[in-house]
C-alpha positions in Angstrom: -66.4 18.6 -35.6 -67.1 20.1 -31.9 -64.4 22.9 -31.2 -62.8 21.3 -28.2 -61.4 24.0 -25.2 -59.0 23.1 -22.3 -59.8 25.0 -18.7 -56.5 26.2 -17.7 -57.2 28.2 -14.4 -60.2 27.9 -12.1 -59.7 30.3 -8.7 -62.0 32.4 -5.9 -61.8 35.5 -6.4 -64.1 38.7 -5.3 -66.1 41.0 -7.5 -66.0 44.6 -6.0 -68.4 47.5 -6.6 -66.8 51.4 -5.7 -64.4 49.5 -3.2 -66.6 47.2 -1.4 -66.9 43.9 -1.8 -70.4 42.9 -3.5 -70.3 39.2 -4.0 -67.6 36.0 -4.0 -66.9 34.7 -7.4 -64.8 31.3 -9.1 -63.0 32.7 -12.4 -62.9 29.8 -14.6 -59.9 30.2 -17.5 -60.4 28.4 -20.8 -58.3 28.2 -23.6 -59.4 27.7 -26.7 -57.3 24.1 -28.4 -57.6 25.2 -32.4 -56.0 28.8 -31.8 -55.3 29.3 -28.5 -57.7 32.0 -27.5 -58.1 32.9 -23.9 -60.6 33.9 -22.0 -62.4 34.0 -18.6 -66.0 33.8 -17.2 -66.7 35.0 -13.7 -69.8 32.9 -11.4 -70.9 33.9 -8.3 -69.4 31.1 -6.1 -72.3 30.3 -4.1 -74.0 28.4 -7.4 -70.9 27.7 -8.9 -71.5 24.3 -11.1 -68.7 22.7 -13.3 -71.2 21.4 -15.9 -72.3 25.3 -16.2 -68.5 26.6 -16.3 -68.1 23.6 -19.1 -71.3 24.7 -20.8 -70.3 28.3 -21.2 -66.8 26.9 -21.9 -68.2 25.2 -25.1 -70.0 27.8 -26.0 -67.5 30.7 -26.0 -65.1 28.4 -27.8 -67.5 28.2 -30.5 -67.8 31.7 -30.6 -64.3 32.5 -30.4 -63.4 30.4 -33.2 -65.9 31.2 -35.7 -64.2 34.3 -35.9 -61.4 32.3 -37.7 -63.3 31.6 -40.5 -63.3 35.7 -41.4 -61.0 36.2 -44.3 -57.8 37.8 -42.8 -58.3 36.9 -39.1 -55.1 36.1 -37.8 -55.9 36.2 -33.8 -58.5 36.7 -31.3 -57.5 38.6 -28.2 -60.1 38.5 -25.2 -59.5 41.5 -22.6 -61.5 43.6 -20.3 -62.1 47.2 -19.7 -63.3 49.7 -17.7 -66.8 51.2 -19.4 -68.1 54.8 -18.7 -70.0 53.4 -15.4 -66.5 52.7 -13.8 -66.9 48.6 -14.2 -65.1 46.3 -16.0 -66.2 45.0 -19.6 -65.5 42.2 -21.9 -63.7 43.6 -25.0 -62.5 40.9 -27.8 -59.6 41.7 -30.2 -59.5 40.9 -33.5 -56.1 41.1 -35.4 -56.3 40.8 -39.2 -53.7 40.8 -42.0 -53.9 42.3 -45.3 -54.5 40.0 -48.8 -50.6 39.6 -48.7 -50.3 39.3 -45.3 -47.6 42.2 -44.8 -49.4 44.7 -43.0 -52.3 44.3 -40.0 -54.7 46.1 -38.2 -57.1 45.4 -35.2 -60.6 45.9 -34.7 -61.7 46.0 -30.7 -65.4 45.2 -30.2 -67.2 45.2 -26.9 -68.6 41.6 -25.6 -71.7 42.6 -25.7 -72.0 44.0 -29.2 -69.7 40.7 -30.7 -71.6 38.9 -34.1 -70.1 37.2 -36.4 -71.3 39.8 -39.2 -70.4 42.5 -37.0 -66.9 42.0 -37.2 -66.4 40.6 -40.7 -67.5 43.8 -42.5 -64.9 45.8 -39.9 -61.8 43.1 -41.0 -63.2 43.4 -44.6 -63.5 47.2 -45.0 -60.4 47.4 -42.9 -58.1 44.6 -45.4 -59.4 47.2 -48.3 -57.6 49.8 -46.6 -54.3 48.1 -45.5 -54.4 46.4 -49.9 -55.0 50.0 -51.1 -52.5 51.2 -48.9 -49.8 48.5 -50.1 -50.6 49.5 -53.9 -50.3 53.1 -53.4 
């Protein structure tokens, strides 16, 4: 079955670079239908095309919601933050619970470094942590 995604917002905006304004964009928001993640893709607005927005649309979804398939995930948080250059990165969220599901963690993981392997060995060495800590 596709993972299916509803486009929530869809607004000009501007994309600045140290105060000045360095090219018109259209923010597209997406949520994500099976578990709600949101998350936002910038275009620059003179080739803005809905089939591309729907395109990367699909894609992140599929992403996004492969991550629920990790053991312990319990939600996917999409964000961004300022990087040592001074501009603004995509930075994903992932809460987990322990085995019982009484204590949880986060692991927060850069766009750009975001594999599916990548963060299940993080929420798996991380649930041995929050289990050992629950028998101690």
């Amino acid at each position: 079955m596709a993972e299916t995604y509803s486009i929530v917002t869809q607004y000009p905006d501007i994309d600045t670079r140290s105060g000045a304004v360095a090219r018109d964009v259209m923010v597209v928001g997406t949520v994500t239908d099976a578990h709600g993640v949101y998350f936002e893709r910038r275009y620059p607005r003179a080739q803005f095309k809905e089939s591309i927005a729907q395109a990367d649309a699909a894609g992140f979804t599929i992403v996004f919601e492969d991550l629920f398939r990790i053991p312990g995930v319990d939600a996917v948080v999409w964000g961004e933050r300022l990087n040592a250059a001074n501009q603004l990165e995509d930075f994903i969220t992932v809460y987990y619970v322990s085995s019982s599901g009484d204590s949880s963690n986060f692991v927060a993981v850069p766009f750009r470094q975001l594999t599916h392997d990548f963060v299940a060995a993080r929420v798996k060495a991380g649930r041995a942590v929050l289990d050992a800590n629950e028998a101690a």
